[in-house]
C-alpha positions as CSV (number, residue, x, y, z in Angstrom):
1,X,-30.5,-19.7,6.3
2,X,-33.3,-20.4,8.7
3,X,-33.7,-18.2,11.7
4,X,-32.6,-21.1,14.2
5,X,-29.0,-21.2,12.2
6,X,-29.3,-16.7,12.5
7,X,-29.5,-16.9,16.0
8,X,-26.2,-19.1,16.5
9,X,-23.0,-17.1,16.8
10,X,-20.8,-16.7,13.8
11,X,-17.9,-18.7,14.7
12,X,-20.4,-21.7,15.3
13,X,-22.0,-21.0,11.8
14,X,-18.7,-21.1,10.5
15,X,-17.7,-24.5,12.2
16,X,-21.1,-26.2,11.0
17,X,-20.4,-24.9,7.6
18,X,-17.0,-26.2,7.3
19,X,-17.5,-29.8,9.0
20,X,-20.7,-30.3,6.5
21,X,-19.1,-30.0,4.0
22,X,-15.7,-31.7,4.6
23,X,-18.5,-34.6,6.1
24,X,-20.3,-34.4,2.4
25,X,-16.8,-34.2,0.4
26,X,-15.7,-36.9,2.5
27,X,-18.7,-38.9,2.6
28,X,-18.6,-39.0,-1.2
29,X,-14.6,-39.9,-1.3
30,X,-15.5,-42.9,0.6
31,X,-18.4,-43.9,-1.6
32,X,-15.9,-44.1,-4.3
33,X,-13.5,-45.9,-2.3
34,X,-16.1,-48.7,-1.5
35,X,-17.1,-48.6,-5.0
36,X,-14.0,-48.9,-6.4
37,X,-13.3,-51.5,-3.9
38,X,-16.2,-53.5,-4.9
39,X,-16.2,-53.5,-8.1
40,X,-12.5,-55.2,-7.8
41,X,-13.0,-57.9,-6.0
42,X,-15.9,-59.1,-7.9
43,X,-14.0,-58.6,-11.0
44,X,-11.2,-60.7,-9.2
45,X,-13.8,-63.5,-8.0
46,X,-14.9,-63.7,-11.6
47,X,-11.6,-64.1,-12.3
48,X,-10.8,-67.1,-9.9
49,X,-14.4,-68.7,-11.3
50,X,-13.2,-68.7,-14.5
51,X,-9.7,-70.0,-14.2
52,X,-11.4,-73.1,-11.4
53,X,-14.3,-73.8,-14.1
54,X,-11.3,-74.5,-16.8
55,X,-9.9,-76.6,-14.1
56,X,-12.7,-78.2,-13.1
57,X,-13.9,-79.1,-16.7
58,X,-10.4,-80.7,-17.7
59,X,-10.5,-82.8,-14.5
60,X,-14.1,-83.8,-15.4
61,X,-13.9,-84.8,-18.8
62,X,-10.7,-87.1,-19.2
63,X,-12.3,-90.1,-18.7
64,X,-15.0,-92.7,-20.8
65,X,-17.6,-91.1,-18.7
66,X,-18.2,-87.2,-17.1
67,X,-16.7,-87.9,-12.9
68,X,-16.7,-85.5,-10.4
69,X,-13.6,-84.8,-8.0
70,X,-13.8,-84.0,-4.5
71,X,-11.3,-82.7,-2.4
72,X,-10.5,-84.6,0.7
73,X,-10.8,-82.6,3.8
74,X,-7.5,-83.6,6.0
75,X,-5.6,-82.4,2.7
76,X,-6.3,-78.8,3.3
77,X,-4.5,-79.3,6.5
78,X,-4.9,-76.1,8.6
79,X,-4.7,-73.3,5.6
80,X,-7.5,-71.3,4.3
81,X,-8.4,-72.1,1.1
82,X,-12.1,-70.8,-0.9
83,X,-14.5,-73.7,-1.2
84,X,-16.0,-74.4,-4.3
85,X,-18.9,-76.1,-5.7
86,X,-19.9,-78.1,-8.9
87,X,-23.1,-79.2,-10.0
88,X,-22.7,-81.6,-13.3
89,X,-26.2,-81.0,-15.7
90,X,-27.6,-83.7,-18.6
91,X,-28.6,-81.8,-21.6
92,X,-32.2,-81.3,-20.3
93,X,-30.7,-79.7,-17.6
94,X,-31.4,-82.4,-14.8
95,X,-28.8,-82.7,-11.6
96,X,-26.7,-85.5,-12.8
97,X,-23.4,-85.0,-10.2
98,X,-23.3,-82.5,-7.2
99,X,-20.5,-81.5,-4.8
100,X,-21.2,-82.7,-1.2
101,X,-21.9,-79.4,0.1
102,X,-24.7,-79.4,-2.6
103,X,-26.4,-82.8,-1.9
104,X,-30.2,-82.7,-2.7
105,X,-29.8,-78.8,-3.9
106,X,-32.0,-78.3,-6.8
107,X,-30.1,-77.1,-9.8
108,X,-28.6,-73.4,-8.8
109,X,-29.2,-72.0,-12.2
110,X,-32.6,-71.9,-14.7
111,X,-32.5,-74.2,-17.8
112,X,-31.5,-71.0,-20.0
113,X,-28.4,-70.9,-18.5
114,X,-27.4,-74.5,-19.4
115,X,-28.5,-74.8,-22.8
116,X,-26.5,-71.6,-23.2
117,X,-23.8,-73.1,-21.8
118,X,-24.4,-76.0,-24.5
119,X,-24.3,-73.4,-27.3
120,X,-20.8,-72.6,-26.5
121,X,-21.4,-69.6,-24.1
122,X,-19.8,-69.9,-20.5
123,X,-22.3,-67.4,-18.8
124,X,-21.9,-66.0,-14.9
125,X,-24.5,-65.6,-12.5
126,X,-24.9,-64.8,-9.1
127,X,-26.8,-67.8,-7.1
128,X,-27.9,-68.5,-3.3
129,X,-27.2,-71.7,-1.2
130,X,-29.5,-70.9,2.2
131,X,-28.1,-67.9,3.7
132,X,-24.8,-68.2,1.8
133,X,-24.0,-66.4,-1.5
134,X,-21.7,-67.4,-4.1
135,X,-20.8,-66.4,-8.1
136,X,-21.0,-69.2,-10.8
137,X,-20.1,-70.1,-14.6
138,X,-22.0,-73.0,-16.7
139,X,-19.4,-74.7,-19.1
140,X,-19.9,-77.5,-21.7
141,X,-18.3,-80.4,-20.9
142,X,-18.7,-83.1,-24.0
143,X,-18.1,-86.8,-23.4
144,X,-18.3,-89.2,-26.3
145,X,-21.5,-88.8,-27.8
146,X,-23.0,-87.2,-24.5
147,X,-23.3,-84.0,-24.1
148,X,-23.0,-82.3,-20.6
149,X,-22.8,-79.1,-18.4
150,X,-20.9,-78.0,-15.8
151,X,-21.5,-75.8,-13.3
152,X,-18.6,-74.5,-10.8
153,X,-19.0,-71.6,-8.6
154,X,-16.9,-70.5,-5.4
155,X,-18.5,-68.9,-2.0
156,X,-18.2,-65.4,-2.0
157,X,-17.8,-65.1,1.7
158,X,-14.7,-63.7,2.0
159,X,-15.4,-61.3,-0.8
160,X,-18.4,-60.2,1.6
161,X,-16.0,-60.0,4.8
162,X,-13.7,-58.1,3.4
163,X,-16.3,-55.2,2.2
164,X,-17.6,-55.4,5.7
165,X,-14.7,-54.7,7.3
166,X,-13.6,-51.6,4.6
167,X,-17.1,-50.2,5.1
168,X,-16.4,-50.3,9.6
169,X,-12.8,-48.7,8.6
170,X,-14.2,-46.2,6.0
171,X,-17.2,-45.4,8.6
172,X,-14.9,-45.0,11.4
173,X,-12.8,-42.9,9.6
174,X,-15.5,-40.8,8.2
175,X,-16.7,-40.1,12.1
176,X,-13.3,-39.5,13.5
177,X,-12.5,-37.4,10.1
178,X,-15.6,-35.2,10.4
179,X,-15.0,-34.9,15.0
180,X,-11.8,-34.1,14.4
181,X,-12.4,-31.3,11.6
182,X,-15.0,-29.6,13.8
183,X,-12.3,-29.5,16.5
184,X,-10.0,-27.8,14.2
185,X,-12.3,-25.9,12.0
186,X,-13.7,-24.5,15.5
187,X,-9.7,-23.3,16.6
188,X,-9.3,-22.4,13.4
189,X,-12.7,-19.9,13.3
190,X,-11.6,-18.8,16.6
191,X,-8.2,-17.5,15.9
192,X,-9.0,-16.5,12.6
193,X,-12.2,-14.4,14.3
194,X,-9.6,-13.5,16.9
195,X,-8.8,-10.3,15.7
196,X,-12.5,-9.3,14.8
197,X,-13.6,-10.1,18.6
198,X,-10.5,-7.4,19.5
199,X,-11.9,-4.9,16.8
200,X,-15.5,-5.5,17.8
201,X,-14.8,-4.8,21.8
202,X,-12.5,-2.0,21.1
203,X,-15.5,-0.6,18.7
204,X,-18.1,-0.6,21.7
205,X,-15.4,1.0,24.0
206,X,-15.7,3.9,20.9
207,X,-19.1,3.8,20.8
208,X,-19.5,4.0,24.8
209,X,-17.4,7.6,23.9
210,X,-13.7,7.0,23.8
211,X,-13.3,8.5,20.7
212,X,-9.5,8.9,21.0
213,X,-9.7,5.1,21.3
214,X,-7.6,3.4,18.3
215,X,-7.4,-0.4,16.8
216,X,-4.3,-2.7,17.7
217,X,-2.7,-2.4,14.5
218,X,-1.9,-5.6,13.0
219,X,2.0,-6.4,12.2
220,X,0.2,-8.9,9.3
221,X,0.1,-8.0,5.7
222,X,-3.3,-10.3,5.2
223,X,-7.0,-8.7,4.8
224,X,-7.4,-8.3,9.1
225,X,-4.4,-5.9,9.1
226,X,-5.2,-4.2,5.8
227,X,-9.1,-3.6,7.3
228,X,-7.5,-2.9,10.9
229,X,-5.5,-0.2,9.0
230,X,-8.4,1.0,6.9
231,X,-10.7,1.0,10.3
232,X,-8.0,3.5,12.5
233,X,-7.6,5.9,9.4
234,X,-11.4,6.0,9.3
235,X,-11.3,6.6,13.2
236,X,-8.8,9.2,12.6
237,X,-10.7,11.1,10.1
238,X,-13.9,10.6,12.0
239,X,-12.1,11.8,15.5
240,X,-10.5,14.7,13.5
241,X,-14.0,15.7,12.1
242,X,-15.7,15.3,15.5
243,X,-13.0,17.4,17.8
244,X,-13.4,20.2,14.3
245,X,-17.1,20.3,15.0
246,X,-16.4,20.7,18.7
247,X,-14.2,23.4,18.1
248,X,-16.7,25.1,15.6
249,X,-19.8,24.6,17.3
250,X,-17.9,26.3,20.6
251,X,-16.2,29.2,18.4
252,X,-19.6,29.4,16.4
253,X,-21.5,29.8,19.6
254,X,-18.8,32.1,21.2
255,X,-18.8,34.4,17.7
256,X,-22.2,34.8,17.9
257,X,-22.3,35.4,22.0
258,X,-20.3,38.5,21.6
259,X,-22.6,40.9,19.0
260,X,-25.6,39.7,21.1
261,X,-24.1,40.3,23.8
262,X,-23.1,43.7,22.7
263,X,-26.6,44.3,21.7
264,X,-28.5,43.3,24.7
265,X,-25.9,45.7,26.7
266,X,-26.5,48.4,24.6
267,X,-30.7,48.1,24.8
268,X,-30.4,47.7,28.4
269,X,-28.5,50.8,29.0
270,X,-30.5,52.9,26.2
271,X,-33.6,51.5,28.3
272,X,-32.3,52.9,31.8
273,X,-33.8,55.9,31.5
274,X,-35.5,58.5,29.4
275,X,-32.9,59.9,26.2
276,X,-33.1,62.3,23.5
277,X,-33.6,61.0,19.9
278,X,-30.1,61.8,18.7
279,X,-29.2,59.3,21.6
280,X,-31.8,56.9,20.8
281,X,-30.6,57.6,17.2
282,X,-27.2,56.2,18.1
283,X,-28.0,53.5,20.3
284,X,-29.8,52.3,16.9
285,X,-26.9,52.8,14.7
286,X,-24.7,50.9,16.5
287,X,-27.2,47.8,17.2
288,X,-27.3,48.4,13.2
289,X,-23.8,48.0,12.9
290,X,-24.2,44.7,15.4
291,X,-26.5,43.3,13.6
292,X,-24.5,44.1,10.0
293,X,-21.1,41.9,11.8
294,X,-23.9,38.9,12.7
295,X,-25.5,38.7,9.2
296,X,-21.9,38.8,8.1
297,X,-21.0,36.0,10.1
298,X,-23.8,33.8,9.4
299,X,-23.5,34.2,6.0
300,X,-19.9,33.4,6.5
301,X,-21.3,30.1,8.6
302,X,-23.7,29.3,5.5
303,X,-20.8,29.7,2.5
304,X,-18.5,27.4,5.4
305,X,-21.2,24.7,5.5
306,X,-21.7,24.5,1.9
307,X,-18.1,24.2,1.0
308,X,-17.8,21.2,3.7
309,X,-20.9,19.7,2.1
310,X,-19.4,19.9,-1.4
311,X,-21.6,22.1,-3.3
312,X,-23.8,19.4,-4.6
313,X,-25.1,20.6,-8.1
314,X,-22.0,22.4,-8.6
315,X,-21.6,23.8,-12.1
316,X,-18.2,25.0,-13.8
317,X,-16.9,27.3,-16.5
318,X,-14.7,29.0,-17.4
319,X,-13.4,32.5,-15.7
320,X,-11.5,35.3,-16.3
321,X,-9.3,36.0,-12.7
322,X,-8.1,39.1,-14.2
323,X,-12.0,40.1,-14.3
324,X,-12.6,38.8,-11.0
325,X,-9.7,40.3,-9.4
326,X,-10.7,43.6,-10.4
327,X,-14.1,43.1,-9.2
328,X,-12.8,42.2,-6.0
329,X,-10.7,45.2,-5.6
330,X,-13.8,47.0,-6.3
331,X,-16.0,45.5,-3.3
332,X,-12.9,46.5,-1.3
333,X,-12.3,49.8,-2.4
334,X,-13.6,51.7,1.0
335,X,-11.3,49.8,3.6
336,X,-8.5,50.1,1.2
337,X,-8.6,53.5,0.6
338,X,-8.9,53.7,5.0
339,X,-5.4,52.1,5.3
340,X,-4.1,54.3,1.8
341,X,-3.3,50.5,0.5
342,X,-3.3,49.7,-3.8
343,X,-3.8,47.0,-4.9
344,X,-2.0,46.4,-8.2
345,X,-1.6,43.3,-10.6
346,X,2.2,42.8,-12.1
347,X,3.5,40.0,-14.5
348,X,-0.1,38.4,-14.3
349,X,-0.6,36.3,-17.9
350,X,-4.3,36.2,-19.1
351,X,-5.3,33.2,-16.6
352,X,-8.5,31.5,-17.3
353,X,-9.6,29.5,-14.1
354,X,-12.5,26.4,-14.4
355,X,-14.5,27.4,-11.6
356,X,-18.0,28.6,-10.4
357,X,-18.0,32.5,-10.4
358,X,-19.6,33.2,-7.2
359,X,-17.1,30.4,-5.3
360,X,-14.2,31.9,-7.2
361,X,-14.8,35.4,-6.4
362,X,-15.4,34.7,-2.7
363,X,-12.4,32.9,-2.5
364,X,-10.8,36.3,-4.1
365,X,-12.9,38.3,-2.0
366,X,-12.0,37.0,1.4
367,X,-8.0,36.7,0.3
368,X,-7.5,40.2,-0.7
369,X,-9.5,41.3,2.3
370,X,-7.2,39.7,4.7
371,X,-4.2,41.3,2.7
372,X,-5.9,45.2,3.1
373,X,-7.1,44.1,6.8
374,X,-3.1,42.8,7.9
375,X,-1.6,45.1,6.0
376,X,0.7,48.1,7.3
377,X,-0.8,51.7,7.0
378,X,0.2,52.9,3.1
379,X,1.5,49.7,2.5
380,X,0.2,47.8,-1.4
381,X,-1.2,44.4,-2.5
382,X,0.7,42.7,-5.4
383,X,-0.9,39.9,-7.5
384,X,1.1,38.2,-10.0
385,X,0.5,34.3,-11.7
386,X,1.5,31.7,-13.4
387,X,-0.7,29.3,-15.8
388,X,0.6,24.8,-15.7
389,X,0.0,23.2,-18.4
390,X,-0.4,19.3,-17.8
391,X,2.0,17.1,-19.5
392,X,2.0,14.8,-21.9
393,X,-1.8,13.3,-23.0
394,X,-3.4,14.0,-19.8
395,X,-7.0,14.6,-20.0
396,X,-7.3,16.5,-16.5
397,X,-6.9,20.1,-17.1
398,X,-3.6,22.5,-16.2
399,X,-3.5,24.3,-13.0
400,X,-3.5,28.4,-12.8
401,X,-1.3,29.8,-9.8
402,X,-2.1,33.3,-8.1
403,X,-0.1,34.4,-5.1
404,X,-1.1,37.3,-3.5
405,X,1.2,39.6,-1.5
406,X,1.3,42.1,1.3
407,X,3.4,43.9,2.9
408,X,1.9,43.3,6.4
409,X,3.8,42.3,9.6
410,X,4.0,38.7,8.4
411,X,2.6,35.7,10.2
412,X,4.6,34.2,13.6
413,X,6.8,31.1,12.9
414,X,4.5,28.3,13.4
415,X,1.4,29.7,12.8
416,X,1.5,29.3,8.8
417,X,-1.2,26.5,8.5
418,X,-3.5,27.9,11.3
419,X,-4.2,30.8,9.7
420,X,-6.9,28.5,8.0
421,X,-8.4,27.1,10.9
422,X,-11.9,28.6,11.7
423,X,-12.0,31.9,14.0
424,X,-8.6,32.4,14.4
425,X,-7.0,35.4,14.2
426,X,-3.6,36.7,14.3
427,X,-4.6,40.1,15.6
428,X,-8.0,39.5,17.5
429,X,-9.0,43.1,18.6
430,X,-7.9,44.2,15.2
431,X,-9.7,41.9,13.3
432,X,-13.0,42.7,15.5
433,X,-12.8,46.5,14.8
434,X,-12.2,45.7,10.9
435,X,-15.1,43.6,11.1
436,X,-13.3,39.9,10.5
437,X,-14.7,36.7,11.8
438,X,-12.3,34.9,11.2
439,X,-13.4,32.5,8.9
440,X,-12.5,34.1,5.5
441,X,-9.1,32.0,5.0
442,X,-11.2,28.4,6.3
443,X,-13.7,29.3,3.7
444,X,-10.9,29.4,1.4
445,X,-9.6,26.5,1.7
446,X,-12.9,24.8,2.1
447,X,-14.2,26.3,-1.1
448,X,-11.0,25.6,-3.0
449,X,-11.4,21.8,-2.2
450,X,-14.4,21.6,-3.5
451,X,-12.9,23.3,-7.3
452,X,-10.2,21.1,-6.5
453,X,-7.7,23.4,-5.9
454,X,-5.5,24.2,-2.7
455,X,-4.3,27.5,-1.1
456,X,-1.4,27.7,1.5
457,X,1.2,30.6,3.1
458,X,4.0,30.7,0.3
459,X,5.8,33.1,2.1
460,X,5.9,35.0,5.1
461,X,8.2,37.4,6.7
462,X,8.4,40.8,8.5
463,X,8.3,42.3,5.4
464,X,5.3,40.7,4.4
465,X,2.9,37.3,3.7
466,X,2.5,35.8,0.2
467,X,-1.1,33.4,-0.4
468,X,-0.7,31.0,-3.3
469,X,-4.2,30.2,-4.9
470,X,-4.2,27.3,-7.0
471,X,-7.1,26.1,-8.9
472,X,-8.1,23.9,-12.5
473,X,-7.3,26.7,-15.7
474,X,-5.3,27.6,-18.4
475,X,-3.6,30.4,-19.9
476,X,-6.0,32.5,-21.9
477,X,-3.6,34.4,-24.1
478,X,0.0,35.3,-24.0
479,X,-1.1,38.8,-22.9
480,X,1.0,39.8,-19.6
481,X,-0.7,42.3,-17.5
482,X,0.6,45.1,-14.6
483,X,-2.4,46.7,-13.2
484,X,-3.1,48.8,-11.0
485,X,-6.8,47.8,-9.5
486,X,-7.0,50.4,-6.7
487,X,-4.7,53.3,-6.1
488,X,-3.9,54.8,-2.8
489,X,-4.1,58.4,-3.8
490,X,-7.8,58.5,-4.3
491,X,-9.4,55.2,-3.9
492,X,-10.5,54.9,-6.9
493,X,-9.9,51.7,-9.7
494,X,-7.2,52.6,-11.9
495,X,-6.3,49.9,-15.0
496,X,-3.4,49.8,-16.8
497,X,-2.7,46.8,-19.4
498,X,0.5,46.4,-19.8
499,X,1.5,44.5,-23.2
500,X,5.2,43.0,-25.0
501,X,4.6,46.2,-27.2
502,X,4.4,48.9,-24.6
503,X,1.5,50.2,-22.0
504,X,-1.6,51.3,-22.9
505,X,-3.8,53.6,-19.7
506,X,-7.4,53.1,-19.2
């Protein structure tokens, strides 16, 4: 493509493309017309040669001596007949009788042709009379002892006229062919370009920043209305993603405003005027304790960035989740034992999750933490599961199912799948005083995509909230456990495996 064609728009391109080569496609089915045209009417004046020599010769030869016949003029009347002409040879191949329209013409064809005609052969050949073209055969024509040649050919004039005139129709019809393809192939580029033009102006109204902006969808099944579907879902994905980083950059920004805040307020007023060091001393703790909830949250930010970026490098294995759940109690052990809440296992099988360790345990990290934080005062934390296997031959692995239950307030009516959004909170001031950001649940469900698992509000009620996990696994063993990770008497991590056979305390 040179850069002349580049710069022309597309719908011109298009009509160029498709008139050349309905022009070339035509072009070459009138060739073949012509051709084919040709070729039978010189097959045809052959023909008529032929059957007029055998004529000719008969007439010629039925006397004592070789004659020639001439037609008489007024007999033709007013119809339109094809003239011939006959030239009579002698064996040496001199002119011995000639038609009048071929008096003192030379002979029309070489010697060669005559004595081959004397041999027996009737050869054709093409010959010229002036301007004036015609198509010949040599016969022998024997007489007594004489032996003589004739020559009788016919004009091909009308054979000309007629390939004139198919050539002006086939021309004419190749140049009104070709106009009137442009014409259409030009509407036809247009309307079929139609829709793009629409999609390409609404796409600069997006650009410009009408982001809510969507595609006209398309009542067609074809490949505009499938794209013109595939466009608005990628608009709505792209508008959902945009309006999500809105909201997090603003509750990001907001997050962070408030500890800073709280620890420029606290400087200033430490600064105002001249303390003790046990003041000092405190003004220092609890900018310590400001700075502790903003590490916290940032590193919250950093483990909800990853997630959303996929965890590239991200490499599997297998986990225990009993293990990991007792761990997690662990980590949890102090706020627990502030609210007198246990956290206890019961019916749990031997789960085996496919998972990366630190993504798993975070995800159990920041799910029992929101159980202890919303829980009621003495209340408990109950952690049972179930392991599905795949069926049939399926090569993707079984899911493992943990739901995790409180025995909190429960979550409002309606408010079940915003739990996960970022930085909200059912109980803000509570939340702040417990230390929560707000994004453990959206880390959740960010980091659980990414194993390709899911996480959602099972249940919820004033009695209490149940969080199913779901992630890749398998059942490890048919051992059933009821454990009791953290007790509310002392604080402490209590285990106690419980088997088909009996219990057995650790």
């Amino acid at each position: 493509m040179t850069a002349w064609s580049r710069r022309l728009p597309f719908r011109t391109r298009l009509t160029l493309g498709w008139t050349l080569a309905f022009g070339l496609l035509l072009a070459i089915a009138s060739f073949a017309i012509y051709a084919t045209f040709r070729t039978y009417l010189e097959r045809d004046l052959d023909q008529k040669v032929r059957t007029i020599a055998a004529t000719e010769l008969a007439s010629s030869i039925d006397g004592l001596d070789i004659h020639l016949h001439e037609v008489p003029g007024g007999a033709l009347a007013d119809g339109d007949y094809t003239e011939k002409f006959v030239q009579i040879f002698e064996s040496d191949g001199r002119v011995r009788l000639a038609s009048a329209s071929l008096r003192d013409q030379p002979a029309l064809v070489p010697i060669d042709l005559v004595r081959a005609a004397l041999r027996g052969q009737a050869p054709l050949a093409s010959i010229a009379v002036g301007q004036r073209h015609g198509r010949v055969t040599v016969l022998a024509a024997p007489v007594g002892q004489h032996s003589y040649a004739i020559l009788v050919g016919l004009f091909r004039d009308e054979v000309d006229a007629h390939l004139a005139r198919l050539a002006s129709l086939l021309g004419t019809v190749w140049v009104c062919g070709v106009l009137a393809t442009s014409a259409l192939g030009y509407g036809l580029a247009s309307r079929a370009l139609g829709p793009v033009v629409r999609i390409t102006r609404r796409a600069e109204r997006i650009a410009a920043g009408d982001f809510a902006a969507r595609l006209d969808p398309s009542s067609s099944q074809d490949e505009v209305g499938e794209m013109t579907r595939s466009l608005n879902a990628v608009l709505e994905r792209l508008h959902g993603a945009l309006e999500g980083h809105r909201r997090f950059a603003s509750d990001a920004s907001h997050e962070l405003r408030a500890p800073i805040a709280a620890m420029t307020g606290a400087i200033d007023v430490t600064l105002k005027r001249p303390r003790s060091a046990g003041e000092y001393h405190d003004a220092l703790v609890a900018v310590g304790e400001r700075l502790s909830t903003l590490t916290a949250l940032c590193d919250d930010l950093t483990m909800l960035v990853q997630a959303q970026e996929g965890a590239q490098g991200l490499e599997l294995r297998e986990v225990p989740v009993l293990t990991q759940l007792e761990e997690a109690a662990e980590r949890l052990a102090g706020a627990a034992a502030a609210g007198g809440i246990a956290i206890r296992t019961q019916q749990l099988p031997d789960l085996v999750a496919y998972a990366e360790p630190r993504l798993l345990a975070r995800v159990f990290d920041n799910v029992l933490s929101n159980a202890v934080h919303y829980n009621r005062e003495g209340g408990e934390v109950v952690i049972s599961g179930s392991a599905e296997e795949r069926a049939g031959d399926d090569w993707k692995p079984g899911m493992v199912a943990i739901a995790v239950a409180d025995t909190g307030s429960g979550i409002p009516a309606g408010q079940s799948e915003r739990v996960f959004d970022r930085f909200y909170r059912l109980d803000p001031s509570r939340a702040r005083l417990t230390g929560g950001s707000g994004l453990g649940l959206a880390i959740c469900r960010e980091v659980l995509t990414v194993l390709g698992g899911t996480i959602r509000v099972q249940s919820s009620s004033v009695s209490g909230t149940t969080l199913e996990i779901r992630v890749p696994g398998r059942l490890g063993s048919d051992r059933t456990s009821s454990t009791v990770l953290l007790g509310s008497d002392t604080g402490q991590t209590r285990v106690r495996h419980g088997t088909d056979r009996g219990q057995t305390c650790v």
